[in-house]
N, C-alpha and C positions, 0 to 999 in steps of 0.2 A: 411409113415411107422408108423406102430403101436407096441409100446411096452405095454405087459401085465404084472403088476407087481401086489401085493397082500399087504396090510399092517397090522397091529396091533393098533389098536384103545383101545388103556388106556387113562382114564380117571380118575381124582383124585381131588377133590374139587373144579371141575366147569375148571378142564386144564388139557389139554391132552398133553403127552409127546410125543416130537419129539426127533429128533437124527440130526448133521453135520458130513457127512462122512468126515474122512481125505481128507486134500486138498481143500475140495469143499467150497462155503459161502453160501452155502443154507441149510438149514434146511430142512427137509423130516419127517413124519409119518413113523417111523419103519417099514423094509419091504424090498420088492426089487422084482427080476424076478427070473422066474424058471428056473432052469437048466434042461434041456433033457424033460423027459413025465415029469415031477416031477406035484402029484394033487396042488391046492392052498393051500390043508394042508399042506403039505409034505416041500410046500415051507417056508410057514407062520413058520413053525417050524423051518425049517434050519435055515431060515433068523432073527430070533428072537433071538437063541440061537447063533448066529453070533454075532450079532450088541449087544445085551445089556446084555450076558452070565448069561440069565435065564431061563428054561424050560416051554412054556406054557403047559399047561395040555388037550391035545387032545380032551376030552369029554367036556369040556367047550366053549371049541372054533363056536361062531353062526356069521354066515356071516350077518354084517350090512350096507352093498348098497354096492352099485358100482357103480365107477364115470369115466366119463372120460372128457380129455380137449386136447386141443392144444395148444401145448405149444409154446414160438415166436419164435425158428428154425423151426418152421412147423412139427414137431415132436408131434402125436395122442398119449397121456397115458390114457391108461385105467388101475384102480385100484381097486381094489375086497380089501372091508376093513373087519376086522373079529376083535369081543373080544374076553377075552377068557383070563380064569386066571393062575396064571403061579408060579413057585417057583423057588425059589431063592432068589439072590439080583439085586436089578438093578443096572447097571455097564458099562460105555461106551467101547466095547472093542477096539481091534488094529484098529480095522477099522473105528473108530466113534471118532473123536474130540472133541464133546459135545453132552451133552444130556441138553434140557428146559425144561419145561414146559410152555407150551404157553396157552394164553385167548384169544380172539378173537381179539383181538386187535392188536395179532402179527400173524395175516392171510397176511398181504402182504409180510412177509419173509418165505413164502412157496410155492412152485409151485402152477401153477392156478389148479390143478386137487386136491391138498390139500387144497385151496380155498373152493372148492365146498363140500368137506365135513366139514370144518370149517362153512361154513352157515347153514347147514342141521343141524351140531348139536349146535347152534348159535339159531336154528328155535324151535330144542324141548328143547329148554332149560337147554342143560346140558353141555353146553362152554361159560365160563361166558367173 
């Protein structure tokens, strides 16, 4: 089985902000899966303005990779990551227990497919 989901890649003094969904003990890069045809933008926006109740800005938004892993239920994530600047405040909503900021350091308390963009931007130098 393959899930396709989309994230938000902020970054801020060498750490990139993650999010803990209610319930969960894992940590995640901001994001999630599309509902119905919904585009990766369409998505990246709902899910954004979901999780951390602030508006990314459409024209900003530039797709930076896409990753995918399997995860240890045997479960295939592929994840389409996008920056992209936004207004507001940043804010964990109903749905999100915490928000970090993580540095490379706290790559093993994120799924193996947030892994892999943890080393990629670990490689150009801008996750310290």
């Amino acid at each position: 089985m393959m899930i396709d989901t989309v994230a938000w890649v902020h970054l801020e003094n060498g750490r990139i902000l993650c999010a803990r969904p209610r319930g969960k003990g894992v940590f995640y890069v901001p994001g999630g899966k599309r509902e119905g045809a919904e585009s990766d933008l369409q998505t990246l926006l709902r899910e954004v303005a979901e999780e951390l109740t602030v508006a990314l800005r459409p024209e900003t938004v530039r797709h930076a990779g896409t990753y995918q892993a399997d995860h240890p239920d045997g479960t295939a994530v592929r994840m389409s990551c996008y920056t992209g600047e936004y207004s507001g405040t940043l804010a964990a909503s109903s749905e999100i227990d915490e928000l970090a900021w993580f540095g490379y350091a706290d790559r093993p308390r994120v799924p193996p497919v947030d892994q892999l963009l943890f080393d990629d931007l670990k490689t150009a130098g801008q996750l310290r």
